[in-house]
Every structure is written in C-alpha cells, then in structure tokens.
Backbone bond lengths (Angstrom), bond angles and torsions (degrees), N, CA, C in turn:
res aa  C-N    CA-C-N  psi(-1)  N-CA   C-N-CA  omega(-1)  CA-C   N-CA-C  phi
1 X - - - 1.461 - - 1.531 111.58 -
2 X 1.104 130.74 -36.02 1.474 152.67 -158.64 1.831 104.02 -108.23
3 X 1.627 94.38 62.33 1.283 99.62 170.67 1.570 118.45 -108.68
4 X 0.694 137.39 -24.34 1.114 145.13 179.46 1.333 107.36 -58.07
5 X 1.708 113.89 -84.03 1.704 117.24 163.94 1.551 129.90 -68.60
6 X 1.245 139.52 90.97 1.054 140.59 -174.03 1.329 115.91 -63.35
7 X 1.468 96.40 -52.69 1.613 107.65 -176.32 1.548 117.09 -44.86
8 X 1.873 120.06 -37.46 1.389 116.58 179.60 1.176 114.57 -91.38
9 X 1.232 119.34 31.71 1.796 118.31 -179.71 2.078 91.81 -84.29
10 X 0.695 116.99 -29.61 1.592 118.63 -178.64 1.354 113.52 -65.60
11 X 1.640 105.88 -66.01 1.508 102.60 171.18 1.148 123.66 -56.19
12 X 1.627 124.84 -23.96 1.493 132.82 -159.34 1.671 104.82 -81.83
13 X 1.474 93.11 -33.19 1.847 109.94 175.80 1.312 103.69 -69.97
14 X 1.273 126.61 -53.30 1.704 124.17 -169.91 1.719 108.13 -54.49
15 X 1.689 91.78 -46.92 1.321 84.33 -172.13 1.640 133.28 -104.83
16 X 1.611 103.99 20.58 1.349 137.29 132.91 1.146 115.62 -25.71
17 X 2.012 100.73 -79.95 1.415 127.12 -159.53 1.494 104.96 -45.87
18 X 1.731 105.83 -49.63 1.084 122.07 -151.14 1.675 101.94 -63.88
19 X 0.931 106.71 -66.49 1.868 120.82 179.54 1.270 110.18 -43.72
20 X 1.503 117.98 -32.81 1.321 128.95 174.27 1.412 112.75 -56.55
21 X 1.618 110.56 -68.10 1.599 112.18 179.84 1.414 102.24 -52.80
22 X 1.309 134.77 -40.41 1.518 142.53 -141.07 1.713 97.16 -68.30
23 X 1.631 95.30 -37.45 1.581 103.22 -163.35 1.262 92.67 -82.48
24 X 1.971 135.80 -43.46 0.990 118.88 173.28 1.479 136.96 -49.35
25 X 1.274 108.59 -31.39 1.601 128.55 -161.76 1.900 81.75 -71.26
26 X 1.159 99.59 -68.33 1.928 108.04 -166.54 1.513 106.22 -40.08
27 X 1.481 123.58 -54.57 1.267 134.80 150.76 1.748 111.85 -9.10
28 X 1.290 98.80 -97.26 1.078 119.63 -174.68 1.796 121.83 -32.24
29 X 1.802 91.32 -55.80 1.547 90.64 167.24 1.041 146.36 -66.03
30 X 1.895 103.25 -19.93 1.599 135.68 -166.78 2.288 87.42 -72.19
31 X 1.588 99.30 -30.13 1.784 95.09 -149.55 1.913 77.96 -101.88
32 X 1.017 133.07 -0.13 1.559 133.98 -157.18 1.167 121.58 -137.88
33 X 1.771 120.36 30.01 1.561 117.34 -157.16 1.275 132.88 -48.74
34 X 1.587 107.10 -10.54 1.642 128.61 -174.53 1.164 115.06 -88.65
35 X 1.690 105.51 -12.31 1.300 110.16 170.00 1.397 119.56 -88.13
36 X 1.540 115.16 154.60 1.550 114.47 163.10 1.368 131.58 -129.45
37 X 1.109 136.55 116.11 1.544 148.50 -153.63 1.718 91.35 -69.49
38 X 1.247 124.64 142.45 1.675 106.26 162.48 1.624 90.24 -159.93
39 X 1.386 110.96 98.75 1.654 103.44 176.12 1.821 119.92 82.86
40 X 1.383 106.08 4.23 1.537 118.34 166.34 1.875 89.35 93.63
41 X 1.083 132.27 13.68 1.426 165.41 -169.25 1.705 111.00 -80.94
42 X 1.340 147.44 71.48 1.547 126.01 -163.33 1.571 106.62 -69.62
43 X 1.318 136.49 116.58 1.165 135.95 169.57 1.426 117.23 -109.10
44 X 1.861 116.82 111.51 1.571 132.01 -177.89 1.573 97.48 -64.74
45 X 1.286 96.61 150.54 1.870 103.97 -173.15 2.091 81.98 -112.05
C-alpha cells in the first residue's frame, strides 16, 4: 500500500507495533484485572 513514501514504512511499522501491543496490553487487563502491565512487564498481584 505504502508506495509512494518509502521512507515512512519504518515509522508507520513502529508505530503500528506500538498501538498494536497498546490495544493488546488494554485487552489483556480489561479480561485480567489482577493483572498489572508496568513497562510491557506482566506483574501477578
């Protein structure tokens, strides 16, 4: 899809990745309340 600009296929991936985990992490905690996210880190309560 990202033919035109080549150069932002890197940033566009980082900050993909990022939103990606972001949505996972929220996920996770929304289904895991005992859990706690701290730094991409799983910490048991």
């Amino acid at each position: 899809h990202m033919k035109r600009k080549p150069s932002n296929a890197g940033i566009k991936k980082i900050t993909m990745a990022k939103s990606i985990q972001r949505i996972a992490e929220e996920r996770v905690s929304r289904r895991y309340p005992n859990l706690e996210v701290l730094n991409s880190y799983w910490v048991g309560e």
